[in-house]
MIKOL-990085 format. One record per atom (N, C-alpha, C): residue number from 1; residue in one letter; z, y, x. Coordinates in Angstrom, 3 decimals, padded with zeros to 6 digits. Example, Ala and Ser with C-alpha at 12.3 -4.5 7.8 and 13.67 -1.06 7.14 Angstrom:
2
papa dovex=1	pavex=A	c3=007.800	c2=-005.690	c1=013.190
papa dovex=1	pavex=A	c3=007.800	c2=-004.500	c1=012.300
papa dovex=1	pavex=A	c3=007.800	c2=-003.300	c1=013.200
papa dovex=2	pavex=S	c3=007.080	c2=-002.250	c1=012.850
papa dovex=2	pavex=S	c3=007.140	c2=-001.060	c1=013.670
papa dovex=2	pavex=S	c3=007.870	c2=000.030	c1=012.900
! end
This chain:
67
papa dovex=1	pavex=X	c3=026.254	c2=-052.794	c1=-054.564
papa dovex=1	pavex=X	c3=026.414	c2=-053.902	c1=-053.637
papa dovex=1	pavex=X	c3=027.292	c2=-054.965	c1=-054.284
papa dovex=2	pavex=X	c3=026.975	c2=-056.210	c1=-053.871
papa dovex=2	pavex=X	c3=027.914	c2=-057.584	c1=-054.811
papa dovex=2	pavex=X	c3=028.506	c2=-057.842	c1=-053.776
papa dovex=3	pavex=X	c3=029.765	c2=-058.060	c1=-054.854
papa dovex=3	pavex=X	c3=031.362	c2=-057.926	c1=-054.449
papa dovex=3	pavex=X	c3=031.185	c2=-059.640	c1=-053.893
papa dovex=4	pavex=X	c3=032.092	c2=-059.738	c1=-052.192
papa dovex=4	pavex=X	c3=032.133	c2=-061.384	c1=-051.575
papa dovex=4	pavex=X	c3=032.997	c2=-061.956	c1=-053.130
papa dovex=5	pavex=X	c3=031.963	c2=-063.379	c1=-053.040
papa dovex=5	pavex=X	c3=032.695	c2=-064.154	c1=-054.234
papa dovex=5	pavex=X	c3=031.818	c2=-064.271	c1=-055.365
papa dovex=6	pavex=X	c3=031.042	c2=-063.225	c1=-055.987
papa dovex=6	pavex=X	c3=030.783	c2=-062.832	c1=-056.998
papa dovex=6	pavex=X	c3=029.126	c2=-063.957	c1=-057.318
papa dovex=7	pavex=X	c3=028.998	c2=-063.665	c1=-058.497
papa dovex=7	pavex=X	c3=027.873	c2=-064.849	c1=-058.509
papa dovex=7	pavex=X	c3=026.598	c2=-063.651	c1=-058.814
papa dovex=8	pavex=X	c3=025.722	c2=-064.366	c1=-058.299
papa dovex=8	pavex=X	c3=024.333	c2=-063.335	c1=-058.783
papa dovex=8	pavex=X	c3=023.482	c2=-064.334	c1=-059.597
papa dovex=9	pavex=X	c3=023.151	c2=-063.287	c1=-060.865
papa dovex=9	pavex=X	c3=022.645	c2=-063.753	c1=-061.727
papa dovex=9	pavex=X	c3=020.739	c2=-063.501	c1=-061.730
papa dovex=10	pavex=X	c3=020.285	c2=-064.038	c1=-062.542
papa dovex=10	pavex=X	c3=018.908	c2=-064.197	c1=-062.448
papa dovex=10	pavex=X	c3=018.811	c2=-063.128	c1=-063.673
papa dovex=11	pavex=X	c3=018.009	c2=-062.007	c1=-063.511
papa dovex=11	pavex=X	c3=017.487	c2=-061.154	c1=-064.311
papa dovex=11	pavex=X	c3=016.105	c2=-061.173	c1=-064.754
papa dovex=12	pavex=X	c3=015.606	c2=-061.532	c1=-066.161
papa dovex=12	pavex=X	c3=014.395	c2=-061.761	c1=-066.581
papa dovex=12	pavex=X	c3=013.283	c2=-060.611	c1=-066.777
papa dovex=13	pavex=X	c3=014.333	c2=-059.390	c1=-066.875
papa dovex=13	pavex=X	c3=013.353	c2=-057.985	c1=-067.163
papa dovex=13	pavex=X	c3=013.228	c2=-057.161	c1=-066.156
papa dovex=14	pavex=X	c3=013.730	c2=-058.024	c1=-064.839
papa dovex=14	pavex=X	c3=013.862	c2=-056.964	c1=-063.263
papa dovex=14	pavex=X	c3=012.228	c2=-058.290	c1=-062.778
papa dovex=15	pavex=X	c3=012.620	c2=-059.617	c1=-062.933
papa dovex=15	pavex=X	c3=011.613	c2=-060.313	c1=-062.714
papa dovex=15	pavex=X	c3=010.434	c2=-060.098	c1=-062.978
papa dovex=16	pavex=X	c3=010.359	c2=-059.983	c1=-064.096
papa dovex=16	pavex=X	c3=008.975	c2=-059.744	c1=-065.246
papa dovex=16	pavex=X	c3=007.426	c2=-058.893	c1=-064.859
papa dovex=17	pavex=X	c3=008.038	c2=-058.112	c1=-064.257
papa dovex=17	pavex=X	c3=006.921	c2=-056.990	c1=-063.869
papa dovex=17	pavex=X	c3=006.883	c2=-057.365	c1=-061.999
papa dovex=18	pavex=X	c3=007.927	c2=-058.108	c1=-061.486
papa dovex=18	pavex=X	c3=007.514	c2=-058.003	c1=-060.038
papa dovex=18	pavex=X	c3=006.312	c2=-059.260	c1=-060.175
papa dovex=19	pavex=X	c3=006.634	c2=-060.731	c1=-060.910
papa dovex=19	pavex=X	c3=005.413	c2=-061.586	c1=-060.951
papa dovex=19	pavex=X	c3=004.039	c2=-060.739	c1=-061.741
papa dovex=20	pavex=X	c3=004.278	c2=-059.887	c1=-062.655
papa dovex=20	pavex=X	c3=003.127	c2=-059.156	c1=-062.790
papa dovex=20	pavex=X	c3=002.339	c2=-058.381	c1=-061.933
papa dovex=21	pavex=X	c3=003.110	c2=-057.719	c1=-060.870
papa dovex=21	pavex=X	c3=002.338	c2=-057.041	c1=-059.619
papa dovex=21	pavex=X	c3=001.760	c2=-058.240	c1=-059.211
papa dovex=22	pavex=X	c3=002.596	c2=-059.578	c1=-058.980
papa dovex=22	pavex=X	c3=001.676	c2=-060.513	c1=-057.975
papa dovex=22	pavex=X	c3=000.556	c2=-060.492	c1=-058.512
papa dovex=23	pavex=X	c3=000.181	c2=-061.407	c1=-059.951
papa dovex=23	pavex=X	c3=-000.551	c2=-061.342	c1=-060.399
papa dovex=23	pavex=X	c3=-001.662	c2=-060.341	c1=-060.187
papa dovex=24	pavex=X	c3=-001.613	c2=-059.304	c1=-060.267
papa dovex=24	pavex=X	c3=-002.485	c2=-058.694	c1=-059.852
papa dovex=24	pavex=X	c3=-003.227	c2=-057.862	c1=-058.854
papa dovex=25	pavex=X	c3=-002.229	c2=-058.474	c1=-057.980
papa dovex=25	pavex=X	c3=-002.776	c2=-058.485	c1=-056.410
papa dovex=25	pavex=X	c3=-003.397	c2=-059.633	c1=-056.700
papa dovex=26	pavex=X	c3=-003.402	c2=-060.760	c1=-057.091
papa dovex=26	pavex=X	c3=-003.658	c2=-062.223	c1=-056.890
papa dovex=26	pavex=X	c3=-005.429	c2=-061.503	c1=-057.213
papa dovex=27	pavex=X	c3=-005.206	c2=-061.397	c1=-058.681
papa dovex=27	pavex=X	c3=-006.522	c2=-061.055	c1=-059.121
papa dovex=27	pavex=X	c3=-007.679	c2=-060.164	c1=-058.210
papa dovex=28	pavex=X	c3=-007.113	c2=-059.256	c1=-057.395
papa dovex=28	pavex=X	c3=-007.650	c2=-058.269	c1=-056.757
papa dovex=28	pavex=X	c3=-008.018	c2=-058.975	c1=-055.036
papa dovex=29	pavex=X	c3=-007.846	c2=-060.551	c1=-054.805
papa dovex=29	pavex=X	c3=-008.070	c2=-060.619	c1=-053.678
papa dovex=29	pavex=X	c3=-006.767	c2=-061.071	c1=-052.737
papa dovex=30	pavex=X	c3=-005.833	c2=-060.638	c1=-052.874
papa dovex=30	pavex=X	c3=-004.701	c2=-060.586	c1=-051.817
papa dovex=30	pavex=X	c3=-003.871	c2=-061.858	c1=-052.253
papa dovex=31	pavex=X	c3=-003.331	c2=-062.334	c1=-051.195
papa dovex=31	pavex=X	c3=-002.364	c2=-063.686	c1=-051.232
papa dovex=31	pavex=X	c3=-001.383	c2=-063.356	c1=-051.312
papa dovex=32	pavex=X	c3=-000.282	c2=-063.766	c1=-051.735
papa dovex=32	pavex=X	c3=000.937	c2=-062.956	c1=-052.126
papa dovex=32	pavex=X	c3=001.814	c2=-064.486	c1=-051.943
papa dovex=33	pavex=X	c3=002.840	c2=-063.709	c1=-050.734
papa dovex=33	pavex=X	c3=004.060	c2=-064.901	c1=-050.613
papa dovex=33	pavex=X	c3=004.773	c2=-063.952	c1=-050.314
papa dovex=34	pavex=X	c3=005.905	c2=-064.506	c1=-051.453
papa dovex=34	pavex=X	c3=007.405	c2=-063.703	c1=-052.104
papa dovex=34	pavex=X	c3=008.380	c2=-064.420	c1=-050.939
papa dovex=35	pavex=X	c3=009.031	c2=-063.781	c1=-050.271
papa dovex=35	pavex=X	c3=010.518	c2=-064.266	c1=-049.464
papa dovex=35	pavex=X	c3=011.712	c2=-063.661	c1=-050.083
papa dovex=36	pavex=X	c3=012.398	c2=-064.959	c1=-050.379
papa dovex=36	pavex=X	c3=013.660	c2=-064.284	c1=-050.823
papa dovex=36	pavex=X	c3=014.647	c2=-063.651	c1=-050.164
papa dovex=37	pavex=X	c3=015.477	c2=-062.577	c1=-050.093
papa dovex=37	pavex=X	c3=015.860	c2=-062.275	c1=-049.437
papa dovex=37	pavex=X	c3=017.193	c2=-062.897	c1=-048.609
papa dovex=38	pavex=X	c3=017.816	c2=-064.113	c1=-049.358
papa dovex=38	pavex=X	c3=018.779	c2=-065.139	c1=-049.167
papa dovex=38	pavex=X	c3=017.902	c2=-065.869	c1=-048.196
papa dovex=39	pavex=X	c3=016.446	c2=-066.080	c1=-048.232
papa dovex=39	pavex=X	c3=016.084	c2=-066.797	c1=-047.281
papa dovex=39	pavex=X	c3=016.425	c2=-065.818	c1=-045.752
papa dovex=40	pavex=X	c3=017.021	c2=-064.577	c1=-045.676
papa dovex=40	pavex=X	c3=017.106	c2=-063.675	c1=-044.750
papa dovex=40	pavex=X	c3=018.062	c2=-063.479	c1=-043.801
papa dovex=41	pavex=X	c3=019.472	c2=-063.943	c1=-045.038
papa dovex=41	pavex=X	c3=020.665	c2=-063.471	c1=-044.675
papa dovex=41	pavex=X	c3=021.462	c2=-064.139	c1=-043.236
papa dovex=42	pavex=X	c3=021.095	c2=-065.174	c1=-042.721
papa dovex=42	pavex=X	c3=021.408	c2=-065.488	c1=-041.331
papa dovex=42	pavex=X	c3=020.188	c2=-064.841	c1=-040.710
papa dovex=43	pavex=X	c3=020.387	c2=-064.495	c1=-039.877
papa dovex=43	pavex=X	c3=019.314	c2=-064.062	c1=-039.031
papa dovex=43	pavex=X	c3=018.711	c2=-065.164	c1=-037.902
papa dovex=44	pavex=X	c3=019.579	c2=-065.841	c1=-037.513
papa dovex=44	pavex=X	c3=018.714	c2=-067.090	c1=-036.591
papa dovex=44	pavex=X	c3=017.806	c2=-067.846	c1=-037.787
papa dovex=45	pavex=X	c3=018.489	c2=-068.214	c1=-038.857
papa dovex=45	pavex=X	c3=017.674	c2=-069.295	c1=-039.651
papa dovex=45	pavex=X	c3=016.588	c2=-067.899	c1=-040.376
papa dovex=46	pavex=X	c3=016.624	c2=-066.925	c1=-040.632
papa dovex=46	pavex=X	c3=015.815	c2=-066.017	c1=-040.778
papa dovex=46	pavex=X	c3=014.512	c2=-066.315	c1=-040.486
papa dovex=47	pavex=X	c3=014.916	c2=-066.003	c1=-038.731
papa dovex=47	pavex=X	c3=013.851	c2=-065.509	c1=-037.584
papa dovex=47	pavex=X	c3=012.925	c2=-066.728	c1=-037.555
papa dovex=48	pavex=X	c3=013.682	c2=-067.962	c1=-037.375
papa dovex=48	pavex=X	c3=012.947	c2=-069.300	c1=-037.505
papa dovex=48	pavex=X	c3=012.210	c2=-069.628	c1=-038.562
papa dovex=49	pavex=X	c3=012.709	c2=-069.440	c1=-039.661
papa dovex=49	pavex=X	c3=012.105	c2=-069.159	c1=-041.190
papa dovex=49	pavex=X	c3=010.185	c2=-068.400	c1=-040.927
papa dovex=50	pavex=X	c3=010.540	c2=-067.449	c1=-040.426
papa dovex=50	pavex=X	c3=009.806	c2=-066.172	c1=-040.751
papa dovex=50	pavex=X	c3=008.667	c2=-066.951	c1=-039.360
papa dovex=51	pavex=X	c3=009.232	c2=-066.900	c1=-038.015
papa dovex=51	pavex=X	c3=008.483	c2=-067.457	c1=-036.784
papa dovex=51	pavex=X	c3=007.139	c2=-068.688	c1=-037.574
papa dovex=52	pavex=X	c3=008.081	c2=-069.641	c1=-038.488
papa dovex=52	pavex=X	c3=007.169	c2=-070.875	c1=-038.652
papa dovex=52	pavex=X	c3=006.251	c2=-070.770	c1=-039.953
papa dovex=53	pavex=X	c3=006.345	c2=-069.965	c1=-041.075
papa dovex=53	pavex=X	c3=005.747	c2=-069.139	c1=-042.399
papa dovex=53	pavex=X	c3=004.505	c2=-068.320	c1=-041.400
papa dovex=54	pavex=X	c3=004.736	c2=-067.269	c1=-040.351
papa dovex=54	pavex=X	c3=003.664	c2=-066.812	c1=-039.767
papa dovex=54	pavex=X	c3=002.393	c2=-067.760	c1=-038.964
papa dovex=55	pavex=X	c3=002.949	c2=-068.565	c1=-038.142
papa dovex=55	pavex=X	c3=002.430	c2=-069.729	c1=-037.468
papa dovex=55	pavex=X	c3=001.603	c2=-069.936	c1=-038.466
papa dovex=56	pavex=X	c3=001.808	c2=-070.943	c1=-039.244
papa dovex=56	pavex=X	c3=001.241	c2=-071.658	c1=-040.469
papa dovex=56	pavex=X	c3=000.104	c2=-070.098	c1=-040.647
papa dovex=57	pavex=X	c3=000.277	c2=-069.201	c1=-041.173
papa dovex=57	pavex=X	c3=-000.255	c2=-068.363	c1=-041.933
papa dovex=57	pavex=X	c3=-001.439	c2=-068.149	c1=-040.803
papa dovex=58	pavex=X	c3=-001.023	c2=-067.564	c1=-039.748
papa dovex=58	pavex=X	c3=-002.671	c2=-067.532	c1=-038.520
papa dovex=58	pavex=X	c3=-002.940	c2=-068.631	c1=-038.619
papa dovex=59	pavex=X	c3=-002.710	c2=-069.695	c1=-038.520
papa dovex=59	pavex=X	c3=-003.677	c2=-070.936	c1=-037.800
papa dovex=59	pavex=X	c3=-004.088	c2=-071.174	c1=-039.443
papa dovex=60	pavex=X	c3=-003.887	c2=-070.869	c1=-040.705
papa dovex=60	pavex=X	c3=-004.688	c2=-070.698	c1=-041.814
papa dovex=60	pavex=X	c3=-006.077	c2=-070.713	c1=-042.048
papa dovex=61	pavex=X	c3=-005.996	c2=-068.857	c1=-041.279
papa dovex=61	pavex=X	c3=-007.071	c2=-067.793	c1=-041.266
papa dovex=61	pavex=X	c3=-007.428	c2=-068.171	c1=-039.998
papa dovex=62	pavex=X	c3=-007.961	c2=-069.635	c1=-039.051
papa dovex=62	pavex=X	c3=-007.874	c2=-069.316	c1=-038.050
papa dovex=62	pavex=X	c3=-007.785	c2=-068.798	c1=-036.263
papa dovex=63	pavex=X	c3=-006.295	c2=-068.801	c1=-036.554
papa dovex=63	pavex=X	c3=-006.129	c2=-067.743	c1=-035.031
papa dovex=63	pavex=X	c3=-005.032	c2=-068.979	c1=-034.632
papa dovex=64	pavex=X	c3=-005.009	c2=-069.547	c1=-033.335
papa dovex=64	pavex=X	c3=-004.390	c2=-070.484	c1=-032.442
papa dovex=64	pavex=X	c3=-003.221	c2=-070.048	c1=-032.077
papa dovex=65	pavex=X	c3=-003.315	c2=-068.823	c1=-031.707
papa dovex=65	pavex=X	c3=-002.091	c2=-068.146	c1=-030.799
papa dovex=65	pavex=X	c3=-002.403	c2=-067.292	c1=-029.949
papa dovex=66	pavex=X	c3=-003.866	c2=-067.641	c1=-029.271
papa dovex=66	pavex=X	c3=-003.720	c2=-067.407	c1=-027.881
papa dovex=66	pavex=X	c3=-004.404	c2=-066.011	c1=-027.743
papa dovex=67	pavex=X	c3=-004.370	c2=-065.269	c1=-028.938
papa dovex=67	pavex=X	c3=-004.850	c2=-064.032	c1=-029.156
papa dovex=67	pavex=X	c3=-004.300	c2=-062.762	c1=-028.607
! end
């Protein structure tokens, strides 16, 4: 767990293979949207985050709501 204060760094060989899974979900059909998990850490701006990313995502494929 990172210590309050501490800076988080960007790791290239923890990265490397997770854009490679996308990739090949990509290839195989599937849409792939990465959330960061900082996009998480309040939970109101979370929920709102996540509420308006889904919205968007049905009325895509779509579905209105009123399902």
């Amino acid at each position: 767990m990172q210590q309050p204060g501490s800076v988080w760094l960007a790791d290239p060989a923890r990265y490397a293979p997770m854009v490679a899974e996308d990739r090949q979900l990509t290839l195989q059909g599937y849409e792939v949207y990465r959330i960061g998990g900082h996009e998480l850490r309040n939970h109101a701006a979370g929920k709102a985050m996540l509420t308006d990313f889904f919205q968007h995502l049905l009325s895509r494929h779509g579905h209105n709501g009123s399902d």
